[in-house]
GULO-281612 format. One record per residue: residue number from 1; residue in three letters; x, y, z of N, C-alpha, C, O in turn. Coordinates in steps of 0.05 Angstrom, whole numbers, m for minus. Layout:
# residues N
@n NUM res Ala n.east X n.north Y n.up Z ca.east X ca.north Y ca.up Z c.east X c.north Y c.up Z o.east X o.north Y o.up Z .
...
//
This chain:
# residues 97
@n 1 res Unk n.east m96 n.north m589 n.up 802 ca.east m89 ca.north m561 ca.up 799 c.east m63 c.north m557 c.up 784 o.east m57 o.north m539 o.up 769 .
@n 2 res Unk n.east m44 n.north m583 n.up 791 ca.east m20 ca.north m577 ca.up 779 c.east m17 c.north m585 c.up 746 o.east 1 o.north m581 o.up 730 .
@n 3 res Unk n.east m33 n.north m595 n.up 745 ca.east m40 ca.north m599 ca.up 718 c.east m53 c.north m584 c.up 691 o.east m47 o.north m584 o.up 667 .
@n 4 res Unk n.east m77 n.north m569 n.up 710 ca.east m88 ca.north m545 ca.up 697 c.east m69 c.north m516 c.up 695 o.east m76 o.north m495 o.up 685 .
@n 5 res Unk n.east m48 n.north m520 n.up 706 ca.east m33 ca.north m492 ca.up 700 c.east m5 c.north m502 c.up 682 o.east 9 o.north m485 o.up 671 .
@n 6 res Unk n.east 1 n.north m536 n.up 683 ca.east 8 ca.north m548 ca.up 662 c.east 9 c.north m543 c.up 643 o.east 26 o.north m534 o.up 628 .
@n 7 res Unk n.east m18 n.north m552 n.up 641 ca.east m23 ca.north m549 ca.up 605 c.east m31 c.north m525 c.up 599 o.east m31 o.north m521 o.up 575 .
@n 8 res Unk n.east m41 n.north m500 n.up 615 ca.east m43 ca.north m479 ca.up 603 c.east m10 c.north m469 c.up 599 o.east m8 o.north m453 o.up 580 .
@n 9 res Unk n.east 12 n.north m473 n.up 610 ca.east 28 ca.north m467 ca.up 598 c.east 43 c.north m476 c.up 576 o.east 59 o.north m465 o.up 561 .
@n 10 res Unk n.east 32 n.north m505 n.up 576 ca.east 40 ca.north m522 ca.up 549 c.east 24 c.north m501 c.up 523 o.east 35 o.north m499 o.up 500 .
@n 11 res Unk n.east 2 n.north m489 n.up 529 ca.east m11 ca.north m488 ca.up 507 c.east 0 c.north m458 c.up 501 o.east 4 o.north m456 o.up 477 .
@n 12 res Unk n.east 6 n.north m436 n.up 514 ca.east 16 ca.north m414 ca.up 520 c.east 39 c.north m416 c.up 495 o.east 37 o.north m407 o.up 472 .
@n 13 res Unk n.east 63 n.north m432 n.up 510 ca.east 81 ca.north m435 ca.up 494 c.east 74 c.north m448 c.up 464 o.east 78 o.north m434 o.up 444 .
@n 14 res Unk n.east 64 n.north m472 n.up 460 ca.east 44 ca.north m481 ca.up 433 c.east 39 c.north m461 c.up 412 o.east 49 o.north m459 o.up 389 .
@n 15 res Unk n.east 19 n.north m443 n.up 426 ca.east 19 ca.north m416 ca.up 415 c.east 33 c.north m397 c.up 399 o.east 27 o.north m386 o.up 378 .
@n 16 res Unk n.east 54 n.north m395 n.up 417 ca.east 75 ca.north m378 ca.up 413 c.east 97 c.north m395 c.up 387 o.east 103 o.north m383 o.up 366 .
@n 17 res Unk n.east 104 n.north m416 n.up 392 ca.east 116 ca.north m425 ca.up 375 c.east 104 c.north m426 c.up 343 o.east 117 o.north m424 o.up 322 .
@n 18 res Unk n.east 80 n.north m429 n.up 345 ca.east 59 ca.north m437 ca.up 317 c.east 59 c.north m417 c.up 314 o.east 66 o.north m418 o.up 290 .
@n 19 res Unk n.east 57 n.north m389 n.up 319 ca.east 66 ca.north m362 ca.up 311 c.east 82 c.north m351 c.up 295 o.east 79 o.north m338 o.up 274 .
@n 20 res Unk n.east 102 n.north m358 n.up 313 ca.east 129 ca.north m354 ca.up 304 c.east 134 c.north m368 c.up 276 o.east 139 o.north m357 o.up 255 .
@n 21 res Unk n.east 131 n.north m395 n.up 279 ca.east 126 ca.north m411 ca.up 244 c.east 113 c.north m406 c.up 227 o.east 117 o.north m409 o.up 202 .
@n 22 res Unk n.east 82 n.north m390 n.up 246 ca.east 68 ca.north m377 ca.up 214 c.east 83 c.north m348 c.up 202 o.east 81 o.north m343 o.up 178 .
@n 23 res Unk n.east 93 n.north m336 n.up 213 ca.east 108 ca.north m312 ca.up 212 c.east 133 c.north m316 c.up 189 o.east 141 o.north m297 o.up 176 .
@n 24 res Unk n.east 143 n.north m337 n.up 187 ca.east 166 ca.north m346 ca.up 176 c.east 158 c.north m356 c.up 156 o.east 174 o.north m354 o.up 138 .
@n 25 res Unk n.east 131 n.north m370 n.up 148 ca.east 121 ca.north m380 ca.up 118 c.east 106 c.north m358 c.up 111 o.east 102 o.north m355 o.up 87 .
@n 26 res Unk n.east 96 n.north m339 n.up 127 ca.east 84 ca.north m316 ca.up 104 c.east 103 c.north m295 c.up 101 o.east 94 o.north m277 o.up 88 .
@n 27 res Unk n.east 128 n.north m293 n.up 110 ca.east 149 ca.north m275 ca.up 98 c.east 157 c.north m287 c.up 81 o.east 165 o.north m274 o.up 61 .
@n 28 res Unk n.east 159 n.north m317 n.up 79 ca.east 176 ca.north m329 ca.up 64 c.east 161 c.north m329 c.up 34 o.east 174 o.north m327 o.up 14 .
@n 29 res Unk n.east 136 n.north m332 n.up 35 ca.east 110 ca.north m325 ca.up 7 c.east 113 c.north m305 c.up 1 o.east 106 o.north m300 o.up m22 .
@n 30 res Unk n.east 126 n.north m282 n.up 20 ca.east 123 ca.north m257 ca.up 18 c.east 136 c.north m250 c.up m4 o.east 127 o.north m244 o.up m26 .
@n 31 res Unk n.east 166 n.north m249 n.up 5 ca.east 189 ca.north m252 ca.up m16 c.east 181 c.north m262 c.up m34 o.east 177 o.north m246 o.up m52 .
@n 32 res Unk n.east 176 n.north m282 n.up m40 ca.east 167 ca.north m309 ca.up m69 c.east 150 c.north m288 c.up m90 o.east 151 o.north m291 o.up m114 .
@n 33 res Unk n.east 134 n.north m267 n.up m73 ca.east 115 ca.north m259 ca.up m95 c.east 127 c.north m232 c.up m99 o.east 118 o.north m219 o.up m118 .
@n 34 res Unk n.east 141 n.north m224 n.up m89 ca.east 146 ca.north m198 ca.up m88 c.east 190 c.north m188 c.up m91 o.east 202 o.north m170 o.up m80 .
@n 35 res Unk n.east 197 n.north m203 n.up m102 ca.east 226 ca.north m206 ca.up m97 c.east 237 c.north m174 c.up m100 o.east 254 o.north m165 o.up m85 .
@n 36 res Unk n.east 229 n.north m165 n.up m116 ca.east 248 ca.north m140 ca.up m117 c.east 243 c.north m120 c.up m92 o.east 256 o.north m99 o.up m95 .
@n 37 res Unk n.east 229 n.north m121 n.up m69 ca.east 220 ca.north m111 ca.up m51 c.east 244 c.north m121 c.up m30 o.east 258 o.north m108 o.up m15 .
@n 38 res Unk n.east 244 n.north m140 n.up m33 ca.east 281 ca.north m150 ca.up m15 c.east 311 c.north m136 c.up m22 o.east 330 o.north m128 o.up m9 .
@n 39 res Unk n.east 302 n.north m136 n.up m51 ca.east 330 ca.north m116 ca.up m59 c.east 330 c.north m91 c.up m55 o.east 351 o.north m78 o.up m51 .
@n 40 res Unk n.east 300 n.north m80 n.up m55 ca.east 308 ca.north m46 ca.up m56 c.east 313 c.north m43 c.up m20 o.east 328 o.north m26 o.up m11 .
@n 41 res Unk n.east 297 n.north m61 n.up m3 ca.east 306 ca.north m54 ca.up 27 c.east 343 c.north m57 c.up 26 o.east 359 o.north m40 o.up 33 .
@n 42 res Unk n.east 346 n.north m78 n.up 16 ca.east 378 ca.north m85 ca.up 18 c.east 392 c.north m54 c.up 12 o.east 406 o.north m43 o.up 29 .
@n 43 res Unk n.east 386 n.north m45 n.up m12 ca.east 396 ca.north m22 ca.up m26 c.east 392 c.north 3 c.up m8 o.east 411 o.north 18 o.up m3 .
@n 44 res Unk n.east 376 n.north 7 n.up m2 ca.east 366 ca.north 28 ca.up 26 c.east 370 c.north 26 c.up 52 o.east 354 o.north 35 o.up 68 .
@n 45 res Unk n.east 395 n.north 13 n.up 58 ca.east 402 ca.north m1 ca.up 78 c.east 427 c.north 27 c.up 86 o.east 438 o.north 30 o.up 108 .
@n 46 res Unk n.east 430 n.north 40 n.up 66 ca.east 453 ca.north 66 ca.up 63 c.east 433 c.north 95 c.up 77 o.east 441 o.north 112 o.up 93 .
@n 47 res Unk n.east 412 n.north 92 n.up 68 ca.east 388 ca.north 120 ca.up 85 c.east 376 c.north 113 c.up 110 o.east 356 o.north 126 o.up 116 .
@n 48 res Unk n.east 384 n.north 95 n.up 127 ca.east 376 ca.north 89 ca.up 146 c.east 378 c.north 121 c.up 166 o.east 397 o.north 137 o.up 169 .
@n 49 res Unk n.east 346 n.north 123 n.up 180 ca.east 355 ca.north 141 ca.up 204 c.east 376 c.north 137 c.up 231 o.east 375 o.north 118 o.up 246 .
@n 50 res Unk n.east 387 n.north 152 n.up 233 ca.east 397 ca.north 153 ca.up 260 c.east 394 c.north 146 c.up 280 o.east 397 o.north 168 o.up 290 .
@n 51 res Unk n.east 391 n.north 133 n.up 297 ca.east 381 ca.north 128 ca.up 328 c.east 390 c.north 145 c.up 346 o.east 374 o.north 148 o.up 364 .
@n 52 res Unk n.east 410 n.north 157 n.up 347 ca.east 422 ca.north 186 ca.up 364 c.east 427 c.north 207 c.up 350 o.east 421 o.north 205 o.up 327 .
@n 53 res Unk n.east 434 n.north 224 n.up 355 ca.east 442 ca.north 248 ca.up 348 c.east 436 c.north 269 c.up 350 o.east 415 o.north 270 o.up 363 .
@n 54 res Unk n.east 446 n.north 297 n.up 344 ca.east 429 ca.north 325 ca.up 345 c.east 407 c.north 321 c.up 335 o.east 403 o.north 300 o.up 322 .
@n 55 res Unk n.east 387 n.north 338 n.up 339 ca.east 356 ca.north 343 ca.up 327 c.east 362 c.north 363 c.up 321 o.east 379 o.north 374 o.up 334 .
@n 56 res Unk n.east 349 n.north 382 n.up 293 ca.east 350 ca.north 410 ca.up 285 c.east 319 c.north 410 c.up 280 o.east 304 o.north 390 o.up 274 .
@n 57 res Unk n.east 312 n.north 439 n.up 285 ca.east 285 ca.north 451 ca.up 276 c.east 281 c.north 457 c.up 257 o.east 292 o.north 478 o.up 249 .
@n 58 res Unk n.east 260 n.north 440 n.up 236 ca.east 255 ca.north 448 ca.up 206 c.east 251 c.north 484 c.up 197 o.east 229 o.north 479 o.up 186 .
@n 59 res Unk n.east 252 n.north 502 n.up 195 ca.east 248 ca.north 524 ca.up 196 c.east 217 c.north 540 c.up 187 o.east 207 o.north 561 o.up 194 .
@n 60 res Unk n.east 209 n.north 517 n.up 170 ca.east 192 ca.north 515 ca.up 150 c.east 160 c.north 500 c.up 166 o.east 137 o.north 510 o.up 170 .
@n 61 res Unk n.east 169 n.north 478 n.up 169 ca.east 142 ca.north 464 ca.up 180 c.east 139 c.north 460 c.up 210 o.east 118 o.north 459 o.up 223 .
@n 62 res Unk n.east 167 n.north 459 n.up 219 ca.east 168 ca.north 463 ca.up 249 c.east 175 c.north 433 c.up 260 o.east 180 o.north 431 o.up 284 .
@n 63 res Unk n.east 177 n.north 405 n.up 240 ca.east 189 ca.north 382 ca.up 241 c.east 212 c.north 382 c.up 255 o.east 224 o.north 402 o.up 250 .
@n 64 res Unk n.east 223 n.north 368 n.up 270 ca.east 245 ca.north 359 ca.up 278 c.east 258 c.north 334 c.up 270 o.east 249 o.north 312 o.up 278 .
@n 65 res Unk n.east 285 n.north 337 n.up 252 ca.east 304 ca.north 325 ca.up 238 c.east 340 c.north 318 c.up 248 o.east 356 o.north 334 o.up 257 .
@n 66 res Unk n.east 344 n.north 290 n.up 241 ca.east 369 ca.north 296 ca.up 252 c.east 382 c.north 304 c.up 232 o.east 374 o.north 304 o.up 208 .
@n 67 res Unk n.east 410 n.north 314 n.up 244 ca.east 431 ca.north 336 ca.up 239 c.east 442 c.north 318 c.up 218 o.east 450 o.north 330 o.up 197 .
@n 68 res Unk n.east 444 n.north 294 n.up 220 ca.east 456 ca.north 281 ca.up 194 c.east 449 c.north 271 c.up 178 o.east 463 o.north 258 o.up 162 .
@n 69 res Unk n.east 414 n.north 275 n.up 177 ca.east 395 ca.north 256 ca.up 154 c.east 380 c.north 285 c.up 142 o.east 361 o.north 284 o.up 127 .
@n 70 res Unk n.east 391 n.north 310 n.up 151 ca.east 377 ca.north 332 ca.up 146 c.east 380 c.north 344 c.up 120 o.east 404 o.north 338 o.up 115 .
@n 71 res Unk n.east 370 n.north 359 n.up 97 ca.east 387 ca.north 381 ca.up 77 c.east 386 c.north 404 c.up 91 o.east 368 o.north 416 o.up 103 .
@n 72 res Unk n.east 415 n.north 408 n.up 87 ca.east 426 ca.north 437 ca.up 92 c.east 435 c.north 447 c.up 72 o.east 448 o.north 436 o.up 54 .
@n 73 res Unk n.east 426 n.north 483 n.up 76 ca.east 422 ca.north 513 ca.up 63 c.east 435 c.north 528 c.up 86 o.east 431 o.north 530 o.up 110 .
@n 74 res Unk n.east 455 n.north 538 n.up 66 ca.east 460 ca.north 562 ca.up 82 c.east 447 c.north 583 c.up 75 o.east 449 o.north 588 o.up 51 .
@n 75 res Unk n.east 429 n.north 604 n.up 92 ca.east 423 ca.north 618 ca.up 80 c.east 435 c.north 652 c.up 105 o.east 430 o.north 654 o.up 129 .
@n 76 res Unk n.east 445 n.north 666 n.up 95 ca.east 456 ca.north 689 ca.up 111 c.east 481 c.north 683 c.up 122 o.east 491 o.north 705 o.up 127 .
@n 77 res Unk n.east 498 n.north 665 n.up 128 ca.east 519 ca.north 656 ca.up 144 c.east 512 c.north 640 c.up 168 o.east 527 o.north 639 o.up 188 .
@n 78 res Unk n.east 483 n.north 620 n.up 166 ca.east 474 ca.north 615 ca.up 180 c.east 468 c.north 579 c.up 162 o.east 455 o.north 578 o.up 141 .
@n 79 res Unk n.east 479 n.north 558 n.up 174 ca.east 464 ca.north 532 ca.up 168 c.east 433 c.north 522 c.up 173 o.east 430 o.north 512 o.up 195 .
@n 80 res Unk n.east 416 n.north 523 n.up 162 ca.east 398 ca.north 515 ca.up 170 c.east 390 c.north 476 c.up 155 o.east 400 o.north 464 o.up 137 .
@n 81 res Unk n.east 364 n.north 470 n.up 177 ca.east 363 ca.north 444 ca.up 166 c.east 337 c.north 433 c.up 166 o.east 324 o.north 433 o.up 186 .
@n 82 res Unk n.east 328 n.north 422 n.up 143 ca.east 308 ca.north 426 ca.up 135 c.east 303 c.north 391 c.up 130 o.east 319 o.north 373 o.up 128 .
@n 83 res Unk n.east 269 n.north 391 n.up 127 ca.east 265 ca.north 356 ca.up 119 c.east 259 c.north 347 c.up 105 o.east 255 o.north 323 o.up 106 .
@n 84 res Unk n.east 253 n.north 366 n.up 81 ca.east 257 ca.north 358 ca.up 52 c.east 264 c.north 380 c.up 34 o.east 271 o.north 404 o.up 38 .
@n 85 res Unk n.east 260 n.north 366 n.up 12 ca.east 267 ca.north 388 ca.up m14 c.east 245 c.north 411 c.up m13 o.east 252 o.north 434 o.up m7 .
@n 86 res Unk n.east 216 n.north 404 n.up m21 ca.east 194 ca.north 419 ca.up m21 c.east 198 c.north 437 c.up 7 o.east 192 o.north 461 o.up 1 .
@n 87 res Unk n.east 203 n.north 436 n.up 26 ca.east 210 ca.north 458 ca.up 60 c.east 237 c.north 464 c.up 51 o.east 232 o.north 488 o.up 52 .
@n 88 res Unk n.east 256 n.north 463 n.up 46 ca.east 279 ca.north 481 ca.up 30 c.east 269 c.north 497 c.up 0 o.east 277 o.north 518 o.up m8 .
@n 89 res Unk n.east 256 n.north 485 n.up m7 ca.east 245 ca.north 507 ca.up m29 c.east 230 c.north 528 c.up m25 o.east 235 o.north 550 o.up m36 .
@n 90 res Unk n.east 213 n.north 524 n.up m9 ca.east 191 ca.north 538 ca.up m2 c.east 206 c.north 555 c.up 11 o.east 206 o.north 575 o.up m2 .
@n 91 res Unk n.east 222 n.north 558 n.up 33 ca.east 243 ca.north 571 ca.up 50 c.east 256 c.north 592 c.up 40 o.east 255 o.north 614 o.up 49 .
@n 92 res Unk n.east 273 n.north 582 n.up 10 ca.east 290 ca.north 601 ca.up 1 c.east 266 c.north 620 c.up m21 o.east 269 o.north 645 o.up m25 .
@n 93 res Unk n.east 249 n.north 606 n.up m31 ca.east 228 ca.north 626 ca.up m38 c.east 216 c.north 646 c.up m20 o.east 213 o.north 669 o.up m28 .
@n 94 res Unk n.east 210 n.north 640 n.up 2 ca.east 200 ca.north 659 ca.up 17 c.east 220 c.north 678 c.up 33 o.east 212 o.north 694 o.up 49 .
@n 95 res Unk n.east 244 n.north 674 n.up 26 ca.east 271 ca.north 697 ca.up 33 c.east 268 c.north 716 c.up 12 o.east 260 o.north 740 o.up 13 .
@n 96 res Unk n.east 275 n.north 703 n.up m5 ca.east 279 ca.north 716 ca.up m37 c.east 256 c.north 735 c.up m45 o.east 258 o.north 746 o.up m67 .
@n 97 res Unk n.east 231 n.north 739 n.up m26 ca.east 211 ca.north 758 ca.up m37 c.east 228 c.north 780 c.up m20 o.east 221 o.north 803 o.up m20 .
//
């Protein structure tokens, strides 16, 4: 008995390790075929979202955005915040009628 739950954990772990190694040669091919895909993550490493912060209500689509990855319009004396360009456009067009 103590044997059969042995090697099922020998093999468990086996598993897991051979995983883990295939995971590491097909990123590593990954890169090889694809290099400029490493640099632009590196480069985009500056737009990363938030993990905390305020949430604001898109006005437009009804999305929820944080307060510091948002574009903001003032429109009336009022900030609003929006989650893209096309939902700020659309926004101040549909004031402006």
């Amino acid at each position: 008995m103590f044997r059969a739950i042995f090697y099922l954990l020998l093999t468990v772990l086996l598993i897991t390790f051979l995983r883990a190694v295939m995971r590491l040669i097909f990123q590593g091919f990954a890169d090889l075929m694809n290099p400029q895909a490493g640099q632009q993550s590196q480069q985009a490493g500056g737009h990363r979202v938030p993990l905390t912060g305020e949430l604001k209500k898109d006005p437009t689509c009804g999305t929820y955005i944080s307060a510091a990855t948002s574009i903001k319009e003032t429109v009336g004396g009022e900030t609003l915040h929006f989650c893209s360009k096309q939902c700020r456009d659309k926004y101040v067009a549909s004031v402006a009628r």
